[in-house]
C-alpha positions in Angstrom: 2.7 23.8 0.1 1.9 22.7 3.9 2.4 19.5 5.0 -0.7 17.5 5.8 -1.1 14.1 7.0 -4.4 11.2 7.3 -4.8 8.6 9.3 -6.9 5.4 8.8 -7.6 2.2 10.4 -9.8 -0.2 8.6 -11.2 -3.8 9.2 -9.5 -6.7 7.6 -12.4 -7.0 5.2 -11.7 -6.3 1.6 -14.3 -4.2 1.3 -12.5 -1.7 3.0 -9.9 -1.5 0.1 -12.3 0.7 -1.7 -12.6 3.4 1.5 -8.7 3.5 1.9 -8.9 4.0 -1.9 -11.2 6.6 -1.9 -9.5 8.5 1.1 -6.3 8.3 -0.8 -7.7 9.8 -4.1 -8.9 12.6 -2.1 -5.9 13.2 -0.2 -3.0 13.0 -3.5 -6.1 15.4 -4.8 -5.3 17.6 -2.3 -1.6 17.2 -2.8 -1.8 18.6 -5.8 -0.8 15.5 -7.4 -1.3 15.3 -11.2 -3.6 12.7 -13.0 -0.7 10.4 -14.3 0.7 10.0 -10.5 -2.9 9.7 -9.2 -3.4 6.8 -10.8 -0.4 4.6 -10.0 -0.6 5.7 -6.4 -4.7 4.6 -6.3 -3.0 0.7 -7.8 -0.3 1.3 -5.0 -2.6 1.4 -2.1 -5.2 -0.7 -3.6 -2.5 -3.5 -3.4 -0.9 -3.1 0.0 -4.1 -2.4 1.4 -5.3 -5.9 -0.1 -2.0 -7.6 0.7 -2.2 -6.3 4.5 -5.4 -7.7 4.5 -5.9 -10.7 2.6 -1.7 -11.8 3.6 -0.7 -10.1 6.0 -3.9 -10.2 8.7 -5.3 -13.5 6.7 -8.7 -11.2 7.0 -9.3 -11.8 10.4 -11.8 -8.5 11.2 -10.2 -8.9 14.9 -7.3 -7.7 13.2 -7.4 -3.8 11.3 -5.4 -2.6 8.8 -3.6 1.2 9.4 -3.0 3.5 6.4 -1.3 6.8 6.7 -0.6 9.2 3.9 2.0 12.2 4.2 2.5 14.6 2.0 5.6 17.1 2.5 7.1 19.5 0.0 7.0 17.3 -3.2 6.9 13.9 -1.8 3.6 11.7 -1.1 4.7 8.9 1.9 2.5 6.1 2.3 2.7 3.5 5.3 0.2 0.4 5.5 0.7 -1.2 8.5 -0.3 -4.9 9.3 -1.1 -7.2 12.4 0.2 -10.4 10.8 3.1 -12.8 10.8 5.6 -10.5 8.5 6.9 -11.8 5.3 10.1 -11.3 3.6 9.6 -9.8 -0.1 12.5 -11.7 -1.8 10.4 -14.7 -1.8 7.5 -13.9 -3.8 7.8 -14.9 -7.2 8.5 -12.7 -10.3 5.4 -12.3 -11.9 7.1 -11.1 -14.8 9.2 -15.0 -15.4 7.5 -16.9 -17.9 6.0 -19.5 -15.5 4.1 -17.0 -13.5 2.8 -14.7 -16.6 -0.7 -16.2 -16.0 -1.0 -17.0 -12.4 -3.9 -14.7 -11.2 -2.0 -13.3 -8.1 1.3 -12.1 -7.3 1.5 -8.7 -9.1 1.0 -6.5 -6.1 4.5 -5.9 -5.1 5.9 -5.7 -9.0 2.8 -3.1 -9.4 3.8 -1.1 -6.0 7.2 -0.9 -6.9 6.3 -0.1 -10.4 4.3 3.0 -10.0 6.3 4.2 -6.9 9.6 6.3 -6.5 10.7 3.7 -3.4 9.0 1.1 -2.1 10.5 -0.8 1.5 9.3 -3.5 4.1 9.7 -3.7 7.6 8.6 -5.9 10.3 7.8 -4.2 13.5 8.4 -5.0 16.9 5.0 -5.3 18.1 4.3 -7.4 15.2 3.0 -7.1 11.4 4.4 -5.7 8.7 5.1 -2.2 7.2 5.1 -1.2 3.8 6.5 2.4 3.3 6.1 3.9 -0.1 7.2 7.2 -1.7 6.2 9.1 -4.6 8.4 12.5 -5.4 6.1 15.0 -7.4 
């Protein structure tokens, strides 16, 4: 298998989820991914594309979101890169404890995390977050 890699850089608005959504099916396609895989890496990006956007760049359209998808051997890696103020992941709550089970929001990270091999922020230099996530196939 060759290794192939795409690029995107999208407006913070969250329409835009759906084309980084859509670019990623097409590429883990191309992967050679199987279905099962497929669709926990469409939830992945779907939620740290939204979370860059909506969180991290507070969906100010001066601001754009940067997806990148790698696939080498048998692994899929996934960057989604922010221009916002960085967060630190320990804080969010557990959607999973009793007193959040039916808050609307908070499940991105538990659903990244839970569909991917490794999932790992960063803040960058420049400013805005990473989120780097792998999936081994």
């Amino acid at each position: 298998m060759t290794e192939q890699t795409t690029r995107l850089v999208l407006p913070s608005h969250i329409e835009a989820v759906a084309d980084a959504a859509a670019a990623a099916t097409d590429f883990v396609h191309n992967c050679g991914i199987g279905e099962d895989a497929a669709f926990g890496i469409d939830m992945a990006v779907r939620e740290a594309v939204t979370n860059a956007m909506v969180h991290g760049n507070n969906e100010d359209e001066a601001k754009t979101v940067e997806l990148t998808l790698n696939c080498m051997g048998h692994e899929l890696e996934i960057e989604v890169k922010d221009q916002g103020e960085g967060f630190d992941p320990t804080t969010v709550p557990d959607p999973t404890d009793p007193a959040n089970i039916l808050k609307t929001s908070g499940r991105g990270i538990f659903l990244m995390r839970t569909f991917m091999d490794d999932v790992q922020w960063s803040t960058r230099p420049e400013g805005g977050t990473t989120v780097r996530m792998v999936k081994k196939f």
